[in-house]
C-alpha positions in Angstrom: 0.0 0.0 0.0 1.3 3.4 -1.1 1.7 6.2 1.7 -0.4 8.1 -0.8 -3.2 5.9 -0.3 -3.9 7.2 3.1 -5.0 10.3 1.4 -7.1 8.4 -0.6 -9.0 6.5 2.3 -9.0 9.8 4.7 -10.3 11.9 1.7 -13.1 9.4 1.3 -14.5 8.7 4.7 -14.4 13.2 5.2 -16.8 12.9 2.2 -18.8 10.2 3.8 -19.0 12.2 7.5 -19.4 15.6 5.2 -23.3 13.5 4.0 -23.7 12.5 7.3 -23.3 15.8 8.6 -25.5 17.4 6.3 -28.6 14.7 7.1 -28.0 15.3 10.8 -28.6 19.3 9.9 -31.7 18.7 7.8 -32.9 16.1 10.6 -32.3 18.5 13.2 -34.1 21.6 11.0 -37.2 19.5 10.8 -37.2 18.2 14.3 -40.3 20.1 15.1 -42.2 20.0 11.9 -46.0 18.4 11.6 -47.4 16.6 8.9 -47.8 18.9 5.9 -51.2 19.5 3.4 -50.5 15.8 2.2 -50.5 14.6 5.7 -47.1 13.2 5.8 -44.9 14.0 8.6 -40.8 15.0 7.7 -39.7 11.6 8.2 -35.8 11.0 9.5 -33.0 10.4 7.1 -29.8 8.2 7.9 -26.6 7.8 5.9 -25.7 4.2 4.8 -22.0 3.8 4.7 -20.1 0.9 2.8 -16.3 -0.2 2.8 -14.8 -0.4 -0.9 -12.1 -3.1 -1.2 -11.6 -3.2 -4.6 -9.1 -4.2 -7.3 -8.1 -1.2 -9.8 -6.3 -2.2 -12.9 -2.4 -1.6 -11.8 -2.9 -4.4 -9.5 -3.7 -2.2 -6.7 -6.3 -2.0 -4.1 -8.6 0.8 -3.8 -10.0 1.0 -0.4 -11.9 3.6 1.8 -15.9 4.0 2.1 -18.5 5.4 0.2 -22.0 6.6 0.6 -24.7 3.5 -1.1 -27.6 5.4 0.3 -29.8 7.7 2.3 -32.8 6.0 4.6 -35.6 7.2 5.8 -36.4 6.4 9.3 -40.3 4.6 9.3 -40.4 5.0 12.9 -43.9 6.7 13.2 -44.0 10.1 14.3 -45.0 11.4 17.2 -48.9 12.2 17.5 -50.0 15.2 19.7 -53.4 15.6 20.3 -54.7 18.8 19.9 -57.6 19.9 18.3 -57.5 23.6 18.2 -53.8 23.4 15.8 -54.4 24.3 12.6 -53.3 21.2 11.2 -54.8 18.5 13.1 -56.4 15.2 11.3 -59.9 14.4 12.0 -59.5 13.0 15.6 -57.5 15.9 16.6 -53.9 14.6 16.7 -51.4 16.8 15.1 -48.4 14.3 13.7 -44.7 15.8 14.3 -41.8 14.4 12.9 -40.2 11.4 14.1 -36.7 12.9 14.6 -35.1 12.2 17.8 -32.8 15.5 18.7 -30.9 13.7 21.3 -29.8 10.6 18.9 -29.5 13.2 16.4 -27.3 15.4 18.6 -24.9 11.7 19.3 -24.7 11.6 15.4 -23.7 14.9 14.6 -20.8 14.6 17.6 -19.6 11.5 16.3 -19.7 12.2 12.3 -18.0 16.0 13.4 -15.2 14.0 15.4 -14.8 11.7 12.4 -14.7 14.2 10.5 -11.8 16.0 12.9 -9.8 12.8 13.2 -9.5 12.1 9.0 -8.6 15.4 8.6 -5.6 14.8 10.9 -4.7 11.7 9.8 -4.2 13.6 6.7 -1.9 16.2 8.3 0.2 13.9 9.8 0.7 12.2 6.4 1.1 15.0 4.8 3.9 16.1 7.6 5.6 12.6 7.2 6.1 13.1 3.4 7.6 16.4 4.0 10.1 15.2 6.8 10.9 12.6 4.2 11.9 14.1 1.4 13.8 16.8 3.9 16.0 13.4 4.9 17.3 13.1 1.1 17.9 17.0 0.8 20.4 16.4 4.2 
């Protein structure tokens, strides 16, 4: 395995937490959001990450992860009753989003932390290949 590939593998997994990131921010935007004219309630959206091990041409390995998709969370959503909100069904219930702020809170620490720790393992990497080729210029 080439030292470069480390850039390869960090680079990927910062795009993966980058996607994750970004559904933990629309998650947490719609957190308090009812069901809509169409009666459907904003419904939670998780990341699926996959590990790539794969063979490239030069008879290297391409490794690292990649985003195969973005669930939605089919967890019901919470129902409120109250019949005096605008948006109430029939019975009276007003449907909220099922979005969990406090699971969504644990994500967003550890995809931000993820994030953090790829883009150091990059630095380092990058400060080993420079201390390196200062060793041949001795």
């Amino acid at each position: 395995m080439s030292m470069f590939n480390i850039f390869h593998i960090s680079g990927s997994a910062v795009s993966a937490q980058s996607q994750r990131l970004n559904a933990v921010a629309s998650n947490m935007a719609n957190a308090d959001t009812v069901a809509g004219p169409d009666g459907q309630a904003y419904k939670a959206r998780q990341v699926v990450f996959q590990s790539v091990l794969a063979q490239n041409g030069n008879d290297q390995t391409d490794v690292g992860v990649q985003v195969v998709g973005v669930q939605e969370n089919q967890t019901p959503g919470r129902r409120v009753h109250d019949p005096s909100h605008q948006l109430a069904d029939a019975d009276g219930y007003v449907t909220y989003s099922n979005v969990n702020s406090v699971e969504e809170m644990v994500n967003m620490i550890s995809a931000s932390r993820s994030y953090q720790n790829n883009l150091e393992v990059m630095g380092t990497a990058k400060s080993l290949l420079l201390k390196t080729l200062q060793m041949g210029q001795g």
